[in-house]
C-alpha positions as CSV (number, residue, x, y, z in Angstrom):
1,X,10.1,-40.8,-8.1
2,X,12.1,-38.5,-5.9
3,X,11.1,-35.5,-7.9
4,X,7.3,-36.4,-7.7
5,X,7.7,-36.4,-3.8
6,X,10.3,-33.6,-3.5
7,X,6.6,-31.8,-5.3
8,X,4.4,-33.6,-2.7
9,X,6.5,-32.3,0.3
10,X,7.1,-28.6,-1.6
11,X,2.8,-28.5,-2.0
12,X,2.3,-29.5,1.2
13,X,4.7,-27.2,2.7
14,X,3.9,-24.0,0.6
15,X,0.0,-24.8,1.8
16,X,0.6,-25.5,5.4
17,X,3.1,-22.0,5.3
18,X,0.1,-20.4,3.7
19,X,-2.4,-22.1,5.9
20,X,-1.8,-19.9,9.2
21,X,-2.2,-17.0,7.2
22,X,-5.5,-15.2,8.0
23,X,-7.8,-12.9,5.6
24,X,-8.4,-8.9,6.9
25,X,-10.3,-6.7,4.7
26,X,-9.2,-2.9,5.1
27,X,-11.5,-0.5,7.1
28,X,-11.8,1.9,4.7
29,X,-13.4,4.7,7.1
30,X,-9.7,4.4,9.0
31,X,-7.4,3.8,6.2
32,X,-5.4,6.6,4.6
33,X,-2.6,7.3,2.4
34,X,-0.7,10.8,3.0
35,X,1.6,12.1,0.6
36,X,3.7,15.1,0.7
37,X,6.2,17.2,-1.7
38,X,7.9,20.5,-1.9
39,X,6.8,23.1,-4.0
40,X,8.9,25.5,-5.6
41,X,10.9,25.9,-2.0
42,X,8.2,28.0,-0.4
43,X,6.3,25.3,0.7
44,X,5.3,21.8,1.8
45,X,2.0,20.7,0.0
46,X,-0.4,17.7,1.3
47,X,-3.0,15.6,-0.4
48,X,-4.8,12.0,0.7
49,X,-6.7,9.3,-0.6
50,X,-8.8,7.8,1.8
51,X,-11.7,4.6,1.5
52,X,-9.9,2.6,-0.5
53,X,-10.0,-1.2,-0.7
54,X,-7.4,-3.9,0.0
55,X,-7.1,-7.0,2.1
56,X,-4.2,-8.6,4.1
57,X,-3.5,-12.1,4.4
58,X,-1.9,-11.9,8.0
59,X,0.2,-14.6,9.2
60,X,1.2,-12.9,12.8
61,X,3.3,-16.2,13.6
62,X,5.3,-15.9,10.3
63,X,4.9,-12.4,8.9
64,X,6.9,-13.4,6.4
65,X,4.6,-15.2,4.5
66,X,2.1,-12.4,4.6
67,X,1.0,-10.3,2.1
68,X,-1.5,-7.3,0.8
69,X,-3.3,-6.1,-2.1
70,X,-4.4,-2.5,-1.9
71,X,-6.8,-0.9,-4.9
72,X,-7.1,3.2,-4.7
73,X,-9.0,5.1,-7.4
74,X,-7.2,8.1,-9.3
75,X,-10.1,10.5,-9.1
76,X,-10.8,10.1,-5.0
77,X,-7.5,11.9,-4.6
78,X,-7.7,14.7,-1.6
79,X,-5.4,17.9,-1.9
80,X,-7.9,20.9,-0.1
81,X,-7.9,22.4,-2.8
82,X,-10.5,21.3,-6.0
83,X,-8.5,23.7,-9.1
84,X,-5.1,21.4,-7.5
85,X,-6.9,18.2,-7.9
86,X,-8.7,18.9,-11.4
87,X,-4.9,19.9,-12.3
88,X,-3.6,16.6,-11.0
89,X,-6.3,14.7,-13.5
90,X,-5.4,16.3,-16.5
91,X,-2.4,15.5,-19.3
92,X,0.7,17.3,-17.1
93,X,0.1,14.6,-14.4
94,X,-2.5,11.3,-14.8
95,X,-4.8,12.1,-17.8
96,X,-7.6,10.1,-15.6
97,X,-10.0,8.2,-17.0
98,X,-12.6,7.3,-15.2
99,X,-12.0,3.5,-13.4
100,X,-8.2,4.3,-13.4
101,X,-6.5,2.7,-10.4
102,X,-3.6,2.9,-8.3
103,X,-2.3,-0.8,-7.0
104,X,0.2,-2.4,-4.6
105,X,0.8,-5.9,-4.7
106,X,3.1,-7.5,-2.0
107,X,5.7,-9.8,-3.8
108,X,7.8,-10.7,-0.4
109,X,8.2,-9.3,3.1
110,X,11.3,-8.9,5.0
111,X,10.8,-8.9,8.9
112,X,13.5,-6.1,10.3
113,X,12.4,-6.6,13.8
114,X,9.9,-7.8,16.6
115,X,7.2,-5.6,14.8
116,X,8.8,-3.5,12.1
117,X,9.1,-4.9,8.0
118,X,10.0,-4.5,4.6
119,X,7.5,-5.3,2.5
120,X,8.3,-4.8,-1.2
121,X,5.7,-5.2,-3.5
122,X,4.4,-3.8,-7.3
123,X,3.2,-0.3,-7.2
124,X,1.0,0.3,-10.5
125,X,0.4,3.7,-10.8
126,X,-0.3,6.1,-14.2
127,X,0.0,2.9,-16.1
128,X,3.5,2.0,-15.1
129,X,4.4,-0.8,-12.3
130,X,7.9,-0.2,-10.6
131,X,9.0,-2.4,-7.2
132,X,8.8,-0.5,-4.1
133,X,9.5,-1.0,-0.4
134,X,7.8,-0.1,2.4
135,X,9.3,0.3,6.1
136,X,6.2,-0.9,8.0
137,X,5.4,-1.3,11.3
138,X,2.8,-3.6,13.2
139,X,0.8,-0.8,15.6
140,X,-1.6,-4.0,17.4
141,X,-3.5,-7.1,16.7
142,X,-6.0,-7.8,19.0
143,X,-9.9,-7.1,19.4
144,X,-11.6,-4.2,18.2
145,X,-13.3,-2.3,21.5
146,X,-16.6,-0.9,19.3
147,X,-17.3,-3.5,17.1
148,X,-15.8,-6.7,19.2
149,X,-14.2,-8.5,16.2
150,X,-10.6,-8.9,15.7
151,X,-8.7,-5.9,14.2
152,X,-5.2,-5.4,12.8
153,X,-3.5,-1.9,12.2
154,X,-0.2,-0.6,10.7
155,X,2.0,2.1,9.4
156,X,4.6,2.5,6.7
157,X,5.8,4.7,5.1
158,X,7.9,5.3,1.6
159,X,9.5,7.9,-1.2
160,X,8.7,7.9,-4.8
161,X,9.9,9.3,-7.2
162,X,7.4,11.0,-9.8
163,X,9.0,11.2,-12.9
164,X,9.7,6.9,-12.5
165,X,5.8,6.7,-13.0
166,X,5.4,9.7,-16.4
167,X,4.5,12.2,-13.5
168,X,7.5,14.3,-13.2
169,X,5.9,17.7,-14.6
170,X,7.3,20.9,-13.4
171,X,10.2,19.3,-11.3
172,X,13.0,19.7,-10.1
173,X,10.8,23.0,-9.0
174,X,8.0,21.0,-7.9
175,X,10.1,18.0,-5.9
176,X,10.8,15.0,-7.8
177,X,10.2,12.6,-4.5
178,X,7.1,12.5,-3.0
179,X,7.0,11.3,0.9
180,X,4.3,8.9,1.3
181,X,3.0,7.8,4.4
182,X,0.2,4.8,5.1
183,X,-2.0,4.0,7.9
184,X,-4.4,1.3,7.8
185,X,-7.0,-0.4,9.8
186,X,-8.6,-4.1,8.3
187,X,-11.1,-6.2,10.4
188,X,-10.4,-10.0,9.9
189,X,-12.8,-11.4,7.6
190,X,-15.7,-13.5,8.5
């Protein structure tokens, strides 16, 4: 008997927790992940994907008990230059196929300070999933000025390393670590 309550308060707990936690879809036309690495010592090269999906759960009472989900397709990869980005497709670095997706999944988030977290989470990318964490940061909540709906935004940012994910051609000459930086936008769902 005190098990099958100790359940019934645990449920009800984990759905009131979860309760306050509000949907925001990502704005896609404002949302963009910037990585950097160093190549060969001469230089500091820059891609982007950009118009991705994702969606936040947002509980701005309890970030805590927040989370995200962020989809990215391979192929919509941004370097400024088309011969880099056909290279970055090919065998040395994802082999693309066509519908091949990079992921993060939130799996807990750690608040560090009034508007600052760590959210780890599972990053899936070139078909292997290793735990990362991003050092994020709350920019506003509040409503958007254009399109008069409420609107969330946020930074992090992150190091990988290549070769943990069967990307690690040409390093140490081409850097191993690869400086990512986020900024996103989401609209809260209707």
């Amino acid at each position: 008997m005190k098990s099958t309550l100790l359940a019934a308060a645990l449920a009800v707990s984990a759905t009131s927790a979860f309760a306050s936690a509000e949907k925001y879809v990502l704005d896609p036309s404002h949302s963009q992940v910037v990585f950097n690495y160093n190549h060969l010592g001469f230089s500091t090269t820059y891609g982007m994907f950009s118009g991705f999906e994702g969606e936040i759960m947002f509980d701005q009472e309890n970030p805590a008990e927040s989370s995200v989900s962020v989809s990215m397709p391979v192929v919509e990869m941004i370097t400024g230059w088309k011969p880099r980005e056909d290279h970055f497709m090919t065998e040395d670095f994802f082999g693309v196929a066509e519908g091949d997706l990079i992921t993060f999944t939130s799996t807990g988030i750690e608040v560090t300070g009034d508007n600052t977290a760590n959210i780890t989470g599972d990053l899936t990318m070139n078909g292997v999933t290793k735990s990362v964490v991003l050092d994020a940061k709350l920019n506003q909540v509040g409503e958007h000025p254009m399109a008069g709906k409420p609107w969330a935004g946020f930074d992090a940012t992150t190091t990988l390393v290549r070769s943990e994910f069967d990307l690690g051609q040409f390093a140490p000459f081409v850097s191993d670590e690869v400086e990512v930086r986020i900024s996103v936008e989401a609209q809260k769902a209707e």
